[in-house]
Structure formats: C-alpha cells, structure tokens
C-alpha angles and dihedrals in degrees: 000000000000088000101052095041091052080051111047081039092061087032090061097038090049084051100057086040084054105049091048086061095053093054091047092050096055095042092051089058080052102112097195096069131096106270079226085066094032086063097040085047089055091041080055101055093044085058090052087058092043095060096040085056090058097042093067100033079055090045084058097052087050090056093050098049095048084054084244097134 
C-alpha cells in the first residue's frame, strides 16, 4: 500500500511538472510577447525540470529507505 501511494503521489506531481513545461514551452514560441518574459518564462521552465528531476530522485530514496528496492 506504501508502494503504490509513494508512487501515485510522484506520478501526479511529474504530471503537473510536466504540464507546466509544456505551457512554457508554447508560450515561449509566442512572438507577441516582451523578450524580458519571453526569458523568465524559459528560467521558469528550466526550474520545472529541475524539480521533476528531484522528485524522483526523492521518490527513490523513499523507496530505499522503506526497503522497497
């Protein structure tokens, strides 16, 4: 029950990681928008990646301290 928690927990939190890249992503290809947006819209996006990266790298270390892998 642990298990699957740990993991529909990290599945919902990569997909709305996931989805904020994505819009990020289209609105940066907008070209009526300020260049300064443009680049905080792009820092943003790097930041998104970022934190899906340690949620699963965290979701792994849950997983090894519970003796699950």
């Amino acid at each position: 029950m642990l298990f699957m928690g740990l993991t529909l927990g990290l599945a919902g939190k990569i997909l709305l990681g996931v989805s904020v890249i994505l819009v990020h992503g289209k609105i940066t290809h907008e070209k009526r928008i300020d260049g300064i947006v443009l680049m905080e819209m792009r820092r943003e996006q790097i930041l998104a990646i970022m934190g899906v990266i340690l949620m699963i790298v965290g979701y792994l270390m849950e997983l090894s301290h519970f003796g699950l892998i």
